[in-house]
C-alpha positions as CSV (number, residue, x, y, z in Angstrom):
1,X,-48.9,-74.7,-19.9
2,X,-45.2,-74.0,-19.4
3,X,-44.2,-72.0,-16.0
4,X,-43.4,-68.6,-16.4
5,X,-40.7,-66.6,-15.1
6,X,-40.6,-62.8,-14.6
7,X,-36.9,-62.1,-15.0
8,X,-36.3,-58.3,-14.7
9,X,-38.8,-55.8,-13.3
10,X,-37.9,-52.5,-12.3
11,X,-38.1,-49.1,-12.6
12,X,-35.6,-46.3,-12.5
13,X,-36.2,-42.9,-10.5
14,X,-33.7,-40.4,-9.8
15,X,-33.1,-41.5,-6.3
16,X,-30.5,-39.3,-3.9
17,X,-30.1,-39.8,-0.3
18,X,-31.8,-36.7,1.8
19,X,-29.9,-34.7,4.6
20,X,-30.0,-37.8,6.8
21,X,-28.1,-40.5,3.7
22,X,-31.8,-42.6,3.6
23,X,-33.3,-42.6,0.1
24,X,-36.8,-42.3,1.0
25,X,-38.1,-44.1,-2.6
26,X,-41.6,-44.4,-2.0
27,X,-42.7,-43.9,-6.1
28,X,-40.5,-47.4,-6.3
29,X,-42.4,-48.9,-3.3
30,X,-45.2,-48.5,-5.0
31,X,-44.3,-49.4,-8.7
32,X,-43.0,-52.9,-6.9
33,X,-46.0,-53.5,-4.8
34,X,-48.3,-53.2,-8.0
35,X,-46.6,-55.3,-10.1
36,X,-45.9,-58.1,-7.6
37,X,-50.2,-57.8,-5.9
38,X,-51.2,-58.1,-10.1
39,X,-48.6,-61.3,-10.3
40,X,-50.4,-62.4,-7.0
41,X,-53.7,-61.9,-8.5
42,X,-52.3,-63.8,-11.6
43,X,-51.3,-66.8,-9.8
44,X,-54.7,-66.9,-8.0
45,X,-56.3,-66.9,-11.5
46,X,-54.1,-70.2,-12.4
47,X,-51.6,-68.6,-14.1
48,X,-48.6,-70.7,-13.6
49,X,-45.8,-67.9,-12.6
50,X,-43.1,-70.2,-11.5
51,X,-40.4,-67.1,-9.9
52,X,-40.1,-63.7,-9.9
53,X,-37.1,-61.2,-9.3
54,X,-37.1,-57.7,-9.2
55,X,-34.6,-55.5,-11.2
56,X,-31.7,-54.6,-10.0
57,X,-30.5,-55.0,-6.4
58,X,-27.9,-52.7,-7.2
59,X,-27.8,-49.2,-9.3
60,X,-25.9,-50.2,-12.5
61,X,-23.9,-49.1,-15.8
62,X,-27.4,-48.8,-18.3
63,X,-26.5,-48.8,-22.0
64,X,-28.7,-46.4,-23.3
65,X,-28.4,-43.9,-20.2
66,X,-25.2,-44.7,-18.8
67,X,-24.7,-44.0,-14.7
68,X,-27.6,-41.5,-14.8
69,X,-30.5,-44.1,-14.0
70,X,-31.4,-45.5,-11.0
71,X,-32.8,-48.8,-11.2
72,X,-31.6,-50.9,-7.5
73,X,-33.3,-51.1,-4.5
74,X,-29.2,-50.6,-3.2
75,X,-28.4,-46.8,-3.4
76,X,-24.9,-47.1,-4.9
77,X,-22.4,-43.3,-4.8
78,X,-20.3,-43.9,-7.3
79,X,-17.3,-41.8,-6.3
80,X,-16.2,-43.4,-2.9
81,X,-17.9,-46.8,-3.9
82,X,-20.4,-46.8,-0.4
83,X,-24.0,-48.5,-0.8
84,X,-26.8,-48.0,1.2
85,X,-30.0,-49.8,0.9
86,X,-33.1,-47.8,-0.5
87,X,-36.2,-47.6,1.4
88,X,-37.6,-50.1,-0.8
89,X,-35.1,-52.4,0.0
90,X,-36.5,-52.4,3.4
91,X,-40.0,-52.8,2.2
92,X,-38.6,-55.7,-0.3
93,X,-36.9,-57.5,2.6
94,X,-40.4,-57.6,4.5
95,X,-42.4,-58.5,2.0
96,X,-39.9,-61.8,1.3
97,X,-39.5,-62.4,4.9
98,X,-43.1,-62.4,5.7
99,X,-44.8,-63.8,2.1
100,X,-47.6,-61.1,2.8
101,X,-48.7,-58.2,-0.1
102,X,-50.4,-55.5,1.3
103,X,-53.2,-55.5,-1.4
């Protein structure tokens, strides 16, 4: 069986930073953790995922909705061009650094 590869997954929320410039995402969080405990659960059951990234480290240009989606785990303000990472990014981070799902 050939390896698999999950390329892009992601979701988009309308994230903003609150009164304090943190972008408490937690709907993201949890979209993420989902996905990545049912590709866990998928490798345990001999599927043969060979990498997976998540999509997008940064908020992007979308084709279909333009600047209006938010997609990164990187909270990008367009207008003076500052990022600041998500509170998923955080979570992300963790999870790679310590290789433990909290299922």
């Amino acid at each position: 069986m050939p390896k698999l590869y999950i390329t892009e997954n992601g979701c988009s929320y309308l994230d903003e930073p609150d009164g304090n410039g943190r972008v408490r995402d937690q709907k993201r969080i949890d979209y993420l953790n989902g996905h990545i405990t049912a590709v866990h659960r998928a490798i345990q059951n001999g599927v043969p995922v060979a990498g997976y990234l998540q999509w997008s480290l940064l908020d992007n240009y979308e084709w279909a909705e333009g600047y209006t989606q938010r997609f990164g785990i990187v909270y990008v303000d367009y207008k003076p061009k500052n990022a600041s990472q998500k509170e998923s990014a955080f979570w992300y981070r963790n999870l790679i650094t310590t290789n433990k799902l909290t299922i």
